[in-house]
C-alpha positions as CSV (number, residue, x, y, z in Angstrom):
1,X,18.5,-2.5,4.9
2,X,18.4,-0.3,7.6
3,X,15.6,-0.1,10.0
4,X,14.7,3.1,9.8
5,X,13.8,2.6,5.7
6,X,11.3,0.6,4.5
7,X,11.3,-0.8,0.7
8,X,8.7,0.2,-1.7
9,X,7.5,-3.4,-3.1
10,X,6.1,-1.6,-6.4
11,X,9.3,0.2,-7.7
12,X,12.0,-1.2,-4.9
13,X,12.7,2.9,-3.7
14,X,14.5,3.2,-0.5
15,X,11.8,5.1,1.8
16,X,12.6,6.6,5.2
17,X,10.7,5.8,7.8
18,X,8.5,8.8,8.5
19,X,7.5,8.3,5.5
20,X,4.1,6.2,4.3
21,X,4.2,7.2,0.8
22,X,6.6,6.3,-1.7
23,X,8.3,9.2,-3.2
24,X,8.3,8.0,-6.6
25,X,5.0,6.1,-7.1
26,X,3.5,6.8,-4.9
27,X,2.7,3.6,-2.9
28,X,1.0,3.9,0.5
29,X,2.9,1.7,3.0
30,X,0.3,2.6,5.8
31,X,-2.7,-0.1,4.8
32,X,-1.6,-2.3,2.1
33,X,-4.9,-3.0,0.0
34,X,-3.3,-4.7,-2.8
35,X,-1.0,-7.5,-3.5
36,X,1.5,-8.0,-6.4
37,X,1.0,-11.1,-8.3
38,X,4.5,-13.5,-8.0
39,X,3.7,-15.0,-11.2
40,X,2.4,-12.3,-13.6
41,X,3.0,-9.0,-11.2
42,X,-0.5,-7.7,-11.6
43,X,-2.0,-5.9,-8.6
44,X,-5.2,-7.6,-6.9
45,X,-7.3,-6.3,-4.2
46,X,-6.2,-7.4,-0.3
47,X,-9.7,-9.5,-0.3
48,X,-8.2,-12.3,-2.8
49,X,-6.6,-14.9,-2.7
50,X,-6.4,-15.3,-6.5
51,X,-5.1,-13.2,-9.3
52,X,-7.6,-12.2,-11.6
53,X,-5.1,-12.3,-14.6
54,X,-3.4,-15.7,-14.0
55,X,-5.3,-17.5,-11.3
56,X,-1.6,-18.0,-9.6
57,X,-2.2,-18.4,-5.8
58,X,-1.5,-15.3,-3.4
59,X,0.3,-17.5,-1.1
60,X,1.6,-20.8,-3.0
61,X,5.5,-21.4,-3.4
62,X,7.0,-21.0,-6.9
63,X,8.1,-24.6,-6.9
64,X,4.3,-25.6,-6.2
65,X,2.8,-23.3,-8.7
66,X,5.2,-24.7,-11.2
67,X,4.7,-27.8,-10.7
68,X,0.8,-27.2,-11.5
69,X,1.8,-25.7,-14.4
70,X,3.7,-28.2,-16.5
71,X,2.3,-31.9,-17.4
72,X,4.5,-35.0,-18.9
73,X,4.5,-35.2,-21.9
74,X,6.5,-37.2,-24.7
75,X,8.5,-35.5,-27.7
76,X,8.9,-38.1,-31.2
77,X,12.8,-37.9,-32.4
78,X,11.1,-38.6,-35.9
79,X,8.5,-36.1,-36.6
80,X,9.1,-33.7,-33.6
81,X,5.7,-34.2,-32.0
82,X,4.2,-34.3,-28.8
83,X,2.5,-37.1,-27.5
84,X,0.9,-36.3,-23.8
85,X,-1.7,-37.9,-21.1
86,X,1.1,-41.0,-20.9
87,X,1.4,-42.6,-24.2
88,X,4.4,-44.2,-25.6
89,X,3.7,-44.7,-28.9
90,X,3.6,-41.4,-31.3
91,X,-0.1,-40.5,-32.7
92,X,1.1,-39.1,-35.9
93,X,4.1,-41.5,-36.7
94,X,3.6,-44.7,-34.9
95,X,7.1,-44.7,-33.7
96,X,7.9,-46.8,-30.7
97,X,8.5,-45.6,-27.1
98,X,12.5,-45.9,-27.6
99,X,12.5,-42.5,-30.1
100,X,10.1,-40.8,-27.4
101,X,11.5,-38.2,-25.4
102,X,10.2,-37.3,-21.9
103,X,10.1,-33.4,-21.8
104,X,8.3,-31.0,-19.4
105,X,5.8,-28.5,-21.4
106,X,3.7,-26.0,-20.1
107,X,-0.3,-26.7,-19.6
108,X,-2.4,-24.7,-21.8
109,X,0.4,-21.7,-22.9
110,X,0.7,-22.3,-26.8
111,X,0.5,-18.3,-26.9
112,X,2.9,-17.8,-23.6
113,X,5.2,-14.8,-25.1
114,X,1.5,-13.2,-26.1
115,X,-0.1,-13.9,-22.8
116,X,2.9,-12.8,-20.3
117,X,3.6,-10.3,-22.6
118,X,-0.5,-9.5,-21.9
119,X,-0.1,-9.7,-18.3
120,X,2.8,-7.3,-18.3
121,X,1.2,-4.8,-20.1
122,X,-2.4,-4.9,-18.2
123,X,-0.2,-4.6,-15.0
124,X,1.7,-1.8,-16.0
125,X,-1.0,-0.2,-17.5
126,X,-2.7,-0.4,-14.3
127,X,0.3,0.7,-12.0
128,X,0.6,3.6,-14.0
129,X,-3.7,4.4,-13.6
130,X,-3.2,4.2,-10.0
131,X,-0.5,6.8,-10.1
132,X,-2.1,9.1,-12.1
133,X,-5.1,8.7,-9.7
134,X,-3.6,9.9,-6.9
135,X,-2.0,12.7,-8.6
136,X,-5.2,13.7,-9.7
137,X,-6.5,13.4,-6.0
138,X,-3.8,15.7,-4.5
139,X,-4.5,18.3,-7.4
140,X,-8.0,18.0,-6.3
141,X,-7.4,18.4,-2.6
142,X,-5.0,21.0,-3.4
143,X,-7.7,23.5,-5.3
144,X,-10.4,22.2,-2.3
145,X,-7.9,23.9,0.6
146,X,-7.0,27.0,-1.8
147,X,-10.4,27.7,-2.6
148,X,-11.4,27.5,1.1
149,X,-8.7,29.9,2.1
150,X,-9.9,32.3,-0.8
151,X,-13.2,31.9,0.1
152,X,-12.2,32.5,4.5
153,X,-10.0,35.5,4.1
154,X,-12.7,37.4,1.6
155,X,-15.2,37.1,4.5
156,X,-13.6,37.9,7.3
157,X,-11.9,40.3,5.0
158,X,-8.0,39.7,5.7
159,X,-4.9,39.0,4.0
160,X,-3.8,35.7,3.9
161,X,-0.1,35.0,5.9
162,X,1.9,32.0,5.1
163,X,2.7,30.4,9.0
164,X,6.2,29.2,7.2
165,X,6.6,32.8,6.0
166,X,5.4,35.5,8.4
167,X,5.9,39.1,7.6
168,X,8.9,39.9,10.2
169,X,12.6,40.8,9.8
170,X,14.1,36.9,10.3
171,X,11.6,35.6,7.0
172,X,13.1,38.7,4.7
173,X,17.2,38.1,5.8
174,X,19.7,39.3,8.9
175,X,22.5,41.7,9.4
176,X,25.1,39.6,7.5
177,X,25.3,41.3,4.6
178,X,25.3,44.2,6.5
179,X,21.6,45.4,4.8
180,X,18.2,45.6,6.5
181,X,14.9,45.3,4.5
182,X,13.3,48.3,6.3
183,X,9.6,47.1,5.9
184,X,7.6,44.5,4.7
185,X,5.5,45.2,2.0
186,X,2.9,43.3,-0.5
187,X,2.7,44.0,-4.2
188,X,0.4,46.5,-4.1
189,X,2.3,49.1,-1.6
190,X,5.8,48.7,-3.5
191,X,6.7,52.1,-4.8
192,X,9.6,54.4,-5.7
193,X,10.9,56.3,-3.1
194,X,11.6,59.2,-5.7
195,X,10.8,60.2,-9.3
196,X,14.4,58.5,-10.5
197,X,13.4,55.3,-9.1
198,X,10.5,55.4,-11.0
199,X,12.4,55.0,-14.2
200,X,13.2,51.3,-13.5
201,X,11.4,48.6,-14.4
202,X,10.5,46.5,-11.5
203,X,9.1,42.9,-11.5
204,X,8.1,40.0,-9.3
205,X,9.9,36.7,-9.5
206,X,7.5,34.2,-9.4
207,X,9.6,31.1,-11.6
208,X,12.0,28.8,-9.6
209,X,12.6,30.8,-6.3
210,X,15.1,30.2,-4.1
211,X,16.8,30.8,-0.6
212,X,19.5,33.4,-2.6
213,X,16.8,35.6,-3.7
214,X,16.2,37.6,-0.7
215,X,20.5,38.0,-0.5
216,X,20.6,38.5,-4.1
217,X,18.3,41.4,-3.3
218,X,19.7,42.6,-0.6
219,X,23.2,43.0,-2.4
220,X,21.3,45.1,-5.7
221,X,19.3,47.0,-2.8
222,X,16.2,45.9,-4.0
């Protein structure tokens, strides 16, 4: 990967750099304050060293935590039970220690489709809760900053100007159509320039704008 990208650990996205939040979910690669879960992928809080879903380890290997997982136990060629805790002759069948069969089965997971299948869904569940919280946090800073703009230029009693699109000449087009936009003007100065241009219907585009508009509008002398 190349260094100037960084790899989102939630959804694996290819980030750029200058970038600290993932473009896609949102993860903030600035302070990590979670940690997925190798075992059972559910996010925990940076202060833990244990997952609250599984118990798994933050920083144990997967051979160790397998290991801890799985006891010896004995399987009966006979009657097909399990015989653990080290004994070599079958409870239910009596049969001797030749027809037992040494196998490795997991420690207290009788259920284990239902509980990973649990885990999976608490963890995405709660992946998809901290994306809709920030969502909901940018639409709220959002309406914070417009509402303080509204509330600034009503007081000081001006119009506001977008510093990305200034009313001059270079934000409206250029000569290369050979057209000029002779003046800048907001919605509520537009008007014909004689009683036949008053005839047309005029309206304001205001769905899915784009670079071409101004050019598009230049060529229709708009």
């Amino acid at each position: 990967m190349d260094v100037k990208t960084w790899s989102c650990p939630k959804c694996s996205l290819i980030n750029p750099m200058e970038m600290s939040t993932c473009e896609v979910c949102y993860y903030s690669n600035e302070h990590p304050t979670i940690w997925n879960c190798f075992y059972c992928t559910f996010l925990n809080i940076q202060e833990t060293n244990v997952c609250e879903m599984c118990s798994g380890l933050r920083n144990k290997s997967q051979k160790e935590q397998s290991l801890q997982n799985h006891t010896i136990s004995s399987l009966c060629q006979k009657c097909q039970k399990s015989t653990s805790n080290g004994k070599s002759i079958c409870a239910t069948c009596e049969r001797t220690p030749g027809g037992l069969v040494n196998s490795l089965t997991p420690r207290g997971l009788i259920n284990s489709s239902m509980t990973l299948n649990r885990s999976l869904s608490t963890a995405s569940k709660h992946m998809s809760l901290l994306v809709v919280e920030r969502q909901k946090n940018d639409e709220t800073d959002a309406e914070k900053i417009s509402r303080a703009i509204t509330r600034y230029c009503r007081s000081a009693n001006i119009h506001f100007v977008d510093d990305s699109f200034p009313p001059i000449s270079r934000s409206i087009g250029d000569d290369r159509l050979g057209a000029k936009c002779s003046q800048w003007l907001r919605i509520r100065d537009i008007a014909a320039r004689s009683d036949d241009d008053s005839k047309f219907n005029w309206s304001v585009m205001l769905k899915d704008p784009n670079p071409a508009d101004i050019e598009q509008g230049q060529l229709g002398d708009c």
